[in-house]
N, C-alpha and C positions, 0 to 999 in steps of 0.2 A: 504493500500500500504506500502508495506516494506520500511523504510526508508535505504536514501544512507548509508553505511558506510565511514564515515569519514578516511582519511588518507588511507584507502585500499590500498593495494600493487596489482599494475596490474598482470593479470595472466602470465602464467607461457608462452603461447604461445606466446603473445603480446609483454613480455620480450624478448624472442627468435628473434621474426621478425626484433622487434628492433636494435636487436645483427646482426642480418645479412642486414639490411640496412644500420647500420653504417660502418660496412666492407666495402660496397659496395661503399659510399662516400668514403671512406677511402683510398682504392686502386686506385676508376678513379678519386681521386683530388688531386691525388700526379702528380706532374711535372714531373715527369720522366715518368709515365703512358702514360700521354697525350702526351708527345713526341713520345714516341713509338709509338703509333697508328698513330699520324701523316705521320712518318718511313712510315708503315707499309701502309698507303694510298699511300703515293707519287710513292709505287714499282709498283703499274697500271699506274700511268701516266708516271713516266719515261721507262718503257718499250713501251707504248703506242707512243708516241713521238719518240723515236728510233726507231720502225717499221714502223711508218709514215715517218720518215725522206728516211727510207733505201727504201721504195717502191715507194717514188717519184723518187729515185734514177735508182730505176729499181733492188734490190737488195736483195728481199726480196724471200726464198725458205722455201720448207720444214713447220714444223708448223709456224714458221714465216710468211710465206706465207698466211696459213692458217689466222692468225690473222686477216691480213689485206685485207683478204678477205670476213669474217665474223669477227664482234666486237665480239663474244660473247665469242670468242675464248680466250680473253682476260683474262675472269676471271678465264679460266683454267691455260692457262698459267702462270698468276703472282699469285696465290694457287702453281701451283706447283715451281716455283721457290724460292718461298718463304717460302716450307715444308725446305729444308736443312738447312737454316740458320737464317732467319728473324724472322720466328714463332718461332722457339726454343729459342730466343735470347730471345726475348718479354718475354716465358714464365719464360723462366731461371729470367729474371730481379724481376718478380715481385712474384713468388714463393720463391725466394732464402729473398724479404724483405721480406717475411708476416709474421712471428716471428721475425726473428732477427733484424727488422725494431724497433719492438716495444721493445725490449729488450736491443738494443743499446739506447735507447732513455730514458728508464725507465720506461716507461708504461706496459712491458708487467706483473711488480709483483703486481699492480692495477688490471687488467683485471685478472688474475689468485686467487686475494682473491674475486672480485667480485660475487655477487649472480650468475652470468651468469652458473659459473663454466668451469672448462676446456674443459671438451669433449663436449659443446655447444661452448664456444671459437675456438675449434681447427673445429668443424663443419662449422664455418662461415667463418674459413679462408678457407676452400674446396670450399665452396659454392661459393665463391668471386674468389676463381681460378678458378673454372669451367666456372662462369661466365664471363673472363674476357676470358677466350680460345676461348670462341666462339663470344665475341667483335674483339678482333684480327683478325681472320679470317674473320667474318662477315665485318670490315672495308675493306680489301682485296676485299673481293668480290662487295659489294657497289660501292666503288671507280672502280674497273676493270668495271662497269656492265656498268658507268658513261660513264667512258675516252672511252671503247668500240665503245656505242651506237653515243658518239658522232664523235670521228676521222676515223669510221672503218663504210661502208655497213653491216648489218645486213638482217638475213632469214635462212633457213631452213640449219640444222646443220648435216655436213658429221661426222657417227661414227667410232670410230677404226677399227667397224668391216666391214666399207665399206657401211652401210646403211644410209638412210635419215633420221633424223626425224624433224618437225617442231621446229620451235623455244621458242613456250612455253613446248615444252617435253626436248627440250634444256637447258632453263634456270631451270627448276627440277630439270634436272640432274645437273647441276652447282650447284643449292643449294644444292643435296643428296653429292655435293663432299664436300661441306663446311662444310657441317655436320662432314660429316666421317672424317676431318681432324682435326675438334676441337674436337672430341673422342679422336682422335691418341694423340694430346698433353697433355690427360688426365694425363696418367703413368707419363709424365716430370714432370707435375705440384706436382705431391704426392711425386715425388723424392724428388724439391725443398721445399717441405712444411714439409719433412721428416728433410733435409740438416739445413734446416732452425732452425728448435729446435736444434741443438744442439748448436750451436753456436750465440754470440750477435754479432757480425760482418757481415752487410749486405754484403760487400760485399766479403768477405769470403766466406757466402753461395753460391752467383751470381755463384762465380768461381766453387767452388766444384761442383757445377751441372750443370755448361756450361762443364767439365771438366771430367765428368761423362758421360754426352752426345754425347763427340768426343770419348770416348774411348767407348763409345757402338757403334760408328759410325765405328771406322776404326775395330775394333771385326768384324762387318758384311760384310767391306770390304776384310777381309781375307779370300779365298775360303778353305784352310785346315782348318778354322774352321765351317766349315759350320752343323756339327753333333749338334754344340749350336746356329745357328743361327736362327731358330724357335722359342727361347726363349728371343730372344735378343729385345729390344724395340723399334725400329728403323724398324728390318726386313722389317716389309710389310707395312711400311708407303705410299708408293708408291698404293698399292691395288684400293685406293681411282678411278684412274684410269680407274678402271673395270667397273667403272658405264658410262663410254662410250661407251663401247657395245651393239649389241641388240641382246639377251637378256641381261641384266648386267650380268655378276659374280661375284654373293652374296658369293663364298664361304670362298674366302682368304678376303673381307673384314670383314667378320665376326670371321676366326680366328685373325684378327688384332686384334679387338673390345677389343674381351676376350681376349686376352694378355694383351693390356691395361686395361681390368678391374683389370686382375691381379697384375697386379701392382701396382693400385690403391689401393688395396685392404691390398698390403702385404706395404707396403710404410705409408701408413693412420694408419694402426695399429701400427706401428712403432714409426710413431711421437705421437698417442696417448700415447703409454705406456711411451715413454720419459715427453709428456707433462702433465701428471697426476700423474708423481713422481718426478719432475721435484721442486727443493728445492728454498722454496719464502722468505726465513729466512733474 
């Protein structure tokens, strides 16, 4: 039997995993983290309590109506209220620290001479945004499914497009929206992870990519620009939507998709090449 080697250096994946579990600590044990998803729960129950209050009232129309007529409707509703401003804010917050968190702080020219190396560095902080895009959302949805099934009758769910379907094809479809919408905030998070290498100033980045975000926001609001609004990031965040129909319409959420790959894609590259020439002197 081969004897142990002494002192061995763990392999090369083991190091990696490690690299992306400490991220992961890193990002949900930061206090501003955990506030935010707090945020980010409370937006189901305070909508849920305000359509309670308004339909005891007698006051409740429209998808309002709807809410308080089926819970489930809930988790649609606070996803999509919470696509314009909540979810972007969240991701803005913690994309815009993931470098310049640790570079304001001094850590980030450790982790850059580190064995890890940079482009397994800059991998763990994607990884750790992606996974935190879909904690956000997923907290939304949780919390809505919660306050829902308890303040609100629940059963068989009316679609956009006028059809029935049961309520486990309902809640599917709820989760295919949560899905699609923690895709959507892909692009921001590669902005903010792009925003972020350049600068040691957390919240420098926050802004330049909350600030990035409204000016792709009111771009899409402008109908004389509409020849670049196909390209813009924002566009068809809404698409998500489409899975309310029966049949869904897969085809604008999937050109969403791939726009936000794109960006992901062209944004990722960016902060790589910043961060693998990026001077540790």
């Amino acid at each position: 039997m081969a004897e142990r080697v002494v002192g061995q250096r763990p392999s090369a994946g083991r190091h990696t995993l490690a690299l992306f579990l400490s991220e992961l600590r890193l990002v949900f044990g930061r206090a501003r983290t955990q506030v935010g998803l707090g945020v980010l729960a409370a937006v189901p129950l305070l909508i849920g309590i305000a359509i309670k209050i308004a339909d005891n009232n007698g006051g409740t129309d429209g998808f309002l109506g709807q809410i308080a007529g089926n819970g489930l409707f809930l988790i649609v509703g606070s996803l999509g209220l919470s696509m314009p401003f909540f979810l972007p804010t969240a991701v803005t917050v913690v994309s815009g620290e993931s470098l310049a968190g640790e570079a304001s702080l001094g850590t980030l020219r450790n982790l850059l001479v580190a064995p890890a190396g940079r482009s397994r560095l800059l991998a763990a902080k994607m990884v750790a945004l992606i996974v935190f895009c879909f904690a956000a959302t997923m907290t939304i949805w949780i919390s809505g499914f919660i306050v829902g099934f308890v303040l609100f009758p629940v059963g068989d769910v009316l679609l956009l497009s006028g059809s029935t379907v049961s309520l486990g094809d309902g809640l599917i479809r709820a989760l295919g929206i949560a899905v699609v919408i923690s895709l959507s905030l892909l692009g921001l998070a590669a902005i903010g992870l792009f925003v972020s290498s350049l600068t040691s100033t957390p919240l420098a980045a926050m802004a330049a990519t909350f600030g990035t975000f409204v000016i792709l926001g009111i771009l899409t609001a402008i109908p004389q620009l509409h020849a670049i609004h196909p390209w813009l990031l924002v566009y068809r965040w809404q698409s998500f939507a489409d899975l309310l129909r029966d049949p869904p319409y897969y085809h604008e959420i999937a050109r969403n998709l791939l726009l936000q790959a794109g960006y992901v894609v062209v944004f990722y590259a960016a902060a790589w090449a910043r961060i693998t020439s990026r001077d540790i002197t």
